[in-house]
N, C-alpha and C positions, 0 to 999 in steps of 0.2 A: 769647820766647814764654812765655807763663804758663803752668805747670805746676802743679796740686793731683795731690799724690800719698797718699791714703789709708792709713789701716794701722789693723790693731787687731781687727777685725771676729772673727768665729768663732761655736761654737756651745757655750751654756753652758744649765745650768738655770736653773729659777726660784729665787730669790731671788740667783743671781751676781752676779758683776761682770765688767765688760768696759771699757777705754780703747780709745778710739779717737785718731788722729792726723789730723790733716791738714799736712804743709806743702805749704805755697807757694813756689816760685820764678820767676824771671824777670818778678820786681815792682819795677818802679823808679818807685813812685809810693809816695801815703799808703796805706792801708788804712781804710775806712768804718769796715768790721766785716768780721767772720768768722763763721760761724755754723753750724750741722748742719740738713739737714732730712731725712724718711725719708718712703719709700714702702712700702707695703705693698701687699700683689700686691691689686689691683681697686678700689683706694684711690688717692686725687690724694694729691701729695707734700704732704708738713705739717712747718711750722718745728716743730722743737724745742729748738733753744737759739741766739742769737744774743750774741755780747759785741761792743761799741764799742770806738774805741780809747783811749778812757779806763779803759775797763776795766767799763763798765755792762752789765748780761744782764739777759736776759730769755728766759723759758721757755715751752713750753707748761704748760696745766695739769697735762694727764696726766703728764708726767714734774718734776713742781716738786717739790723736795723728796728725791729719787733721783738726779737726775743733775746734772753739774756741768763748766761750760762755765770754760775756762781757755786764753788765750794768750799764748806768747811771742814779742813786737814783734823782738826780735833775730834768731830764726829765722822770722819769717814763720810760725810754727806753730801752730794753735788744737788742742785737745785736747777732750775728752767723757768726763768719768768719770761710766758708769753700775752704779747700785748698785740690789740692789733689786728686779731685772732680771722681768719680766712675761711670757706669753706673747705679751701684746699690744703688746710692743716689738717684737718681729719684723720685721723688714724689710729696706730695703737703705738704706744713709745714705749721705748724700750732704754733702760738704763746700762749703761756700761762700763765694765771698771777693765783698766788695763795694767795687771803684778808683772814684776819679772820674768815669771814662769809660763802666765798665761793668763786670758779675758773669760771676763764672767756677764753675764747678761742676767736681765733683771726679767722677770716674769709679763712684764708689759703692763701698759695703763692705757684705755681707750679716752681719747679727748675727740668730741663731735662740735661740728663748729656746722648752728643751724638754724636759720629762723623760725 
């Protein structure tokens, strides 16, 4: 059974920083990609950072530049270092793993960006 288990999330000011984690377990396949997306309360969820398993990413705009998408192939684990931090990063993120067969979503981490 695939598991994405989250971590990192919390509540910081504006201009912090926060890492988030995702691993993955009970993958006995390749991995697509890995990737974060977040929702914000009355907002449809929105990619903001995807990496291939070559190692290729891609970002939203709003966060290019601030945050930084990172995984290691040996744990199964994609990472999100956000710097920079916004009010309007606020949300809840969500990890995402994409197998051959089909995408698994992670339980969500709320990150509050507040003074």
């Amino acid at each position: 059974q695939v598991q994405l288990v989250e971590s990192g999330g919390g509540l910081v000011q504006p201009g912090g920083s926060l890492r988030l984690s995702c691993a993955a377990s009970g993958i006995f396949s390749s991995i697509y990609s890995m990737g974060w997306y977040r929702q914000a309360p009355g907002k449809e969820r929105e990619l903001v950072a995807r990496i291939g398993g070559s190692g290729s990413t891609n970002y939203a705009d709003s966060v290019e530049g601030r945050f930084t998408i990172s995984r290691d192939n040996f744990k199964n684990t994609v990472y999100l270092q956000m710097t920079g931090l916004k009010p309007e990063d606020t949300a809840v993120y969500y990890c995402n793993v994409i197998l051959p067969t089909r995408q698994y979503w992670g339980q969500g981490t709320q990150v509050s960006v507040s003074s």
